[in-house]
N, C-alpha and C positions, 0 to 999 in steps of 0.2 A: 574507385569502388569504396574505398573506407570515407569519402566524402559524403557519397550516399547513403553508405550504412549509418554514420551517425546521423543524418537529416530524416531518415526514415526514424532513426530511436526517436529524435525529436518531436516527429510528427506523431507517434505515440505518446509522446508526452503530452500529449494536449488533451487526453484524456482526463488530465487532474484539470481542464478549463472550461467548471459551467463557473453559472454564477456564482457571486459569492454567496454567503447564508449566513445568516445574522445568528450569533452566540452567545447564549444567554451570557447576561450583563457579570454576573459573578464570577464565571469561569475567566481568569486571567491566563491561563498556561498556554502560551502559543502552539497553534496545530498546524499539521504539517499537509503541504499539497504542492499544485504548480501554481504558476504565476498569471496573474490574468490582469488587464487595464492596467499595467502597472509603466511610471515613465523610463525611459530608456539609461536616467541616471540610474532609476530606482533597483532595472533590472543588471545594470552593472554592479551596483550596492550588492545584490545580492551572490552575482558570480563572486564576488573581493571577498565575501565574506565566508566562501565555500559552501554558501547554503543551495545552488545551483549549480550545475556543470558548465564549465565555460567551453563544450565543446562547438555550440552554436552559440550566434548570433542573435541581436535582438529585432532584427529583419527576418530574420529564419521564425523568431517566436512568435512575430504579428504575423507570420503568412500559417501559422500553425491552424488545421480545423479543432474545433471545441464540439466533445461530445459527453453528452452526460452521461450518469449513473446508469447502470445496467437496470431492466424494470423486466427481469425476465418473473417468469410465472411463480407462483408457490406451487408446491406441491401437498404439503400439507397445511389445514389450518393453522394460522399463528397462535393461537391459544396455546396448540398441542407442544410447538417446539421447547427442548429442551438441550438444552449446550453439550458436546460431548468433544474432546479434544479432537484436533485437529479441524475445528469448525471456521470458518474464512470470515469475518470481520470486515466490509466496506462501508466507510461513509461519507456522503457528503456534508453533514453540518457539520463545520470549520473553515474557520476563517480567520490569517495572522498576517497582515501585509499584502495580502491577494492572493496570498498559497490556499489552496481548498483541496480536498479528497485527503482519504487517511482509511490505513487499514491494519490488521491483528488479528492474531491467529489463537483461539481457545488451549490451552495447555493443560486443562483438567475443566472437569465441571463447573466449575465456578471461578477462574480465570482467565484473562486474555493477556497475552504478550502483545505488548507495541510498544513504536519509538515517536513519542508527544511530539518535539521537536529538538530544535537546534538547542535549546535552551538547559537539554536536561542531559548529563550524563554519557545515556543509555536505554537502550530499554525498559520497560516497566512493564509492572503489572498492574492488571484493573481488573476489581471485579463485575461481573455484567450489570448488574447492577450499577454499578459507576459510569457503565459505559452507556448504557443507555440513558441516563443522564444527563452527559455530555454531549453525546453523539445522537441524539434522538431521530435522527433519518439512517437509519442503518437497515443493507440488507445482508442476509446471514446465508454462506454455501457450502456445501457441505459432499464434500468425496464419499461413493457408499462405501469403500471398501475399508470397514473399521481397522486393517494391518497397515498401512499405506495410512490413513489420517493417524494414526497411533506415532509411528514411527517420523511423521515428518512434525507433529508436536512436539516429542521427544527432544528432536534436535533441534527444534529453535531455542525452544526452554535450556539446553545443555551448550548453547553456544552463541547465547544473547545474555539470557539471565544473569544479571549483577558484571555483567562486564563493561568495560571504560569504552565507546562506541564512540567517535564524530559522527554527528549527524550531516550530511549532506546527501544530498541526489546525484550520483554521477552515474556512465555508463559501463564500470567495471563492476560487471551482476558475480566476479567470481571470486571475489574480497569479502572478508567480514566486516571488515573497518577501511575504511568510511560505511557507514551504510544509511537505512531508511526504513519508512515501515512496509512499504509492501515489497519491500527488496526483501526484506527477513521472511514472509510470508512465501514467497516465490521459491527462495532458496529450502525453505524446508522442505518445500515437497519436489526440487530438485537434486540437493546432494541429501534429505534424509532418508529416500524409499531407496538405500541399494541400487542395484542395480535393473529395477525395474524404472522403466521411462517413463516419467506422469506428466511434466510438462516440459513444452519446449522454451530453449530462450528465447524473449522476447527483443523482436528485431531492435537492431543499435544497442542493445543491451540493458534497455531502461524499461522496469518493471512497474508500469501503471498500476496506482489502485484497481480504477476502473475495470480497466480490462485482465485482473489477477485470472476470470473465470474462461478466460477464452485462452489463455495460453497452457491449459491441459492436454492433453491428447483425448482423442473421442473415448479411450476407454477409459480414464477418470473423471470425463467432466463433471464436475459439481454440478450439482442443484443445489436450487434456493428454497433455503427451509424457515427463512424469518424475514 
């Protein structure tokens, strides 16, 4: 059964495997995603280096399906959106070795918490502006319920922000460290809403960008407001 479980996380994880997306030439800071065409030393390079979990195989990862970016509907025009903490951050333009997809979660008006890559630290802050810079395929979703996006802002900012983080992907979703970016996003709105249930864990325990929106329960599900 736990053989399953982690090959089912796996096969979640292939959600960070469309194509890759080309970066504008300036931006040097490696981003973070899963692996795709990448060869089977390349993808051990990666497990040795704890940038990936070695709990599969590199057979397991060529039989993974690859599904892209969520293209759910707007609800309001884009013009009108405006950032309000606890707003969900996905993108796919990134590209560092074959890793693609990346995501961050808004912490006030005019910032976003995420973790760039292996390369840095910790998590960071960006402001939208920066982000849509970098990240210019981004879509933005959004919980209505302003107590519940409030409080799971709260606590990523109060338990990422300026702290010494490994970056890696694995599948313990219940650690601070090691962690990732949409594992930080996951967990705020799992241990910051109390005791009220917003989303469930995502099987094998590995937190796709991609699929952040579908692992809500129907009474928080996000919508897409950017």
């Amino acid at each position: 059964m736990k053989k399953i479980g982690i090959l089912f996380g796996a096969v979640l994880f292939s959600v960070f495997l469309s194509s890759i997306v080309q970066v504008n030439a300036a931006e040097n800071e490696p981003h973070e995603g899963l692996v795709e065409n990448i060869t089977e030393e390349e993808f051990k390079t990666l497990q040795e280096e704890g940038v990936l979990d070695n709990t599969f195989t590199y057979d397991e990862y060529k039989d993974l399906l690859s599904e892209p970016m969520l293209e759910d509907e707007l609800i309001l025009p884009a013009a009108t959106y405006k950032m309000t903490k606890g707003d969900i951050f996905i993108t796919s333009s990134t590209s560092f070795k074959g890793l693609t997809g990346h995501a961050g979660i808004a912490i006030n008006q005019h910032q976003i918490l995420h973790f760039p890559g292996p390369s840095v630290s910790g998590p960071k802050l960006i402001s939208r502006s920066d982000w849509h810079k970098r990240y210019p395929k981004t879509n933005v979703y959004r919980v209505k319920n302003s107590t519940i996006r409030t409080k799971a802002a709260d606590w990523a900012y109060n338990n990422y922000y300026n702290k010494k983080i490994t970056y890696s992907v694995t599948s313990h979703y219940q650690y601070k460290n090691p962690s990732y970016c949409s594992k930080i996003v996951w967990q705020a709105y799992y241990y910051g809403t109390g005791i009220t249930k917003v989303v469930n864990i995502p099987p094998g325990g590995i937190a796709a960008p991609y699929q952040l929106p579908n692992y809500f329960v129907p009474a928080f599900k996000p919508v897409r407001v950017l």
